[in-house]
N, C-alpha and C positions, 0 to 999 in steps of 0.2 A: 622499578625494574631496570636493571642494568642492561644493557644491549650490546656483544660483541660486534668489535668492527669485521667487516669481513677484510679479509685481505684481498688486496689489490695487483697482486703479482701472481704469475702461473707459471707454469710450462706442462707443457703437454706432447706427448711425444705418439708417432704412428707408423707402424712399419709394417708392409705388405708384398707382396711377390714383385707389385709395379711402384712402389715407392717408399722412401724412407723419411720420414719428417719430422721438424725439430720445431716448436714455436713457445719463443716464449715472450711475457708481456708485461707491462705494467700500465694498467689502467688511467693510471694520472700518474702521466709522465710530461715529459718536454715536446715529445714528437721526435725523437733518436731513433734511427732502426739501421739494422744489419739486416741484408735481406740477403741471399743467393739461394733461387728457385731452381735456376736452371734454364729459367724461361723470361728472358731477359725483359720484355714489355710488362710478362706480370710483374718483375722486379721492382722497375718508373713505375706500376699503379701500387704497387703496397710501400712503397717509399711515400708516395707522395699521401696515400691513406695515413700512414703514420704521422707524416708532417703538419695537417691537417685537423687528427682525433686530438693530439697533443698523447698517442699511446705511444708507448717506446717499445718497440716490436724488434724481435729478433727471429727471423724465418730461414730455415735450411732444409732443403731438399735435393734429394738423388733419387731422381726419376727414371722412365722409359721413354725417355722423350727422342731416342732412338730410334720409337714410333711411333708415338705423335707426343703434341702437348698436354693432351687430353686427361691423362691419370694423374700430371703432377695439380693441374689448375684443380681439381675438380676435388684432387686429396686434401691442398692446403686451404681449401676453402671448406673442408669439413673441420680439419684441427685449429684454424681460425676463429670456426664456431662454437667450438669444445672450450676455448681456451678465455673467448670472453664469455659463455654459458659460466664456467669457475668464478668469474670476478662480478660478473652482476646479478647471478643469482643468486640466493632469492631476492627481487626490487625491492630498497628500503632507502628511507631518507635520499632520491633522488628525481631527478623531474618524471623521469619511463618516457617522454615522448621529446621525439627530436625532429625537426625539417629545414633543410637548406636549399635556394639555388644556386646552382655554380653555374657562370658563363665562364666560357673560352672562346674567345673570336666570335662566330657567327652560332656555335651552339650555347644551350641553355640547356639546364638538366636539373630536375627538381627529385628529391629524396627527401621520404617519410616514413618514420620508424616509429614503432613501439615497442619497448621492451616487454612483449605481455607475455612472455615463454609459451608463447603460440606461434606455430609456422604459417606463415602466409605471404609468397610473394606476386609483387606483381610488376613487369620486368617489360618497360616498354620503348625501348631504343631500336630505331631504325636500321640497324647495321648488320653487314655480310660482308663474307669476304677475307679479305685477309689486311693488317696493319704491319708492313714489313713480311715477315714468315710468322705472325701470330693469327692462328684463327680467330675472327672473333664471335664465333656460335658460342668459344670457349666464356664468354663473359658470360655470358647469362650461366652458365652451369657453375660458375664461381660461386654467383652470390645464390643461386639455388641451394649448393651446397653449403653455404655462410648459412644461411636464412634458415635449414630444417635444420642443423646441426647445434643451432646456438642456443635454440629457436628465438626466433622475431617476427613480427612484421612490417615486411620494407616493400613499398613501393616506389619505382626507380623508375620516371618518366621524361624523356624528351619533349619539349616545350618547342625546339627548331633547333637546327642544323643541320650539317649535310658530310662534315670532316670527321672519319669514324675514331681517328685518333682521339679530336676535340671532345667528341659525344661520351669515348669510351672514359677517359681520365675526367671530364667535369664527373661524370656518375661517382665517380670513386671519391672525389673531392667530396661532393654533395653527400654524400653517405658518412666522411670522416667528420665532415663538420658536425652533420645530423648527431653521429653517437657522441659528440663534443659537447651538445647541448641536452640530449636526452641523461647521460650520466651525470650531470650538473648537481652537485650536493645541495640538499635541502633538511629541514627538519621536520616534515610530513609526517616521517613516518613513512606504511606502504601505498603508495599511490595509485589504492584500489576501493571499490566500496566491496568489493570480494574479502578483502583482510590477506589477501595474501596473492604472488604473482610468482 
């Protein structure tokens, strides 16, 4: 039985009253991205996400950040989701499970994936407040909306620290590695005794 490759490159596009977005990807890449959110800290965390998955990520958004950050973080974390849903769905010939920790300074941050086109997170970072002008409530509604949109299940925990900056980019670090080594080609086949994910 012959078996198509799937393709590895997407774009996906979302346009709404509070946001316009643009993303597009390639799944095994080098780690190259064009990013401009609008919201310059998510900017450093999907930079450094891409640098990391080794995904080549082009993200564009014009938002209502006018009045807060909150529609655009929360929209490109749903087209994020959409866009790798396109490249690794359905699971075939690849590992499905992924985990890293990432230190930065005095924090540590551990991230655990499955690719089982099931939603489930579980999202446990100590932080409030604000990093510069970025809320960071808004993190968690990122990868909330990453997480049901992709669907996965990622759990994203704080092991120690206290710098929200620190806590908030190892998370994202720790998540690009994770999908670096969950999407890792194999010849399995689907890596389910379901027959299919």
């Amino acid at each position: 039985m012959i078996q198509m490759m799937q393709e590895s490159n997407t774009e996906v596009r979302r346009e709404t009253q509070e946001t316009k977005i643009r993303v597009n990807l390639e799944l095994y890449g080098t780690g190259i991205s064009k990013i401009n959110t609008g919201v310059p800290f998510l900017d450093h965390m999907l930079i450094s996400f891409a640098k990391h998955s080794h995904i080549d990520l082009e993200v564009e958004c014009v938002g209502d950040t006018h009045i807060d950050d909150h529609h655009s973080v929360e929209d490109i974390g749903i087209v994020l989701g959409q866009a790798l849903n396109k490249v690794i769905y359905p699971v075939n010939d690849i590992e499905r499970f992924g985990s890293a920790t990432i230190l930065m300074d005095e924090a540590s941050v551990s991230c655990d994936i499955d690719l089982s086109n099931r939603a489930y997170l579980v999202f446990e970072l100590p932080i409030e407040g604000k990093v510069g002008n970025f809320d960071v409530e808004l993190v968690e509604e990122f990868f909330k909306a990453l997480t049901f949109n992709m669907p996965l299940t990622l759990h994203l925990v704080a092991n120690r620290g206290h710098n929200k900056h620190h806590l908030i980019e190892a998370s994202f670090k720790a998540l690009a590695l994770s999908f670096r080594r969950a999407v890792s080609k194999n010849n399995s086949g689907t890596p389910s005794t379901k027959g299919m994910l």
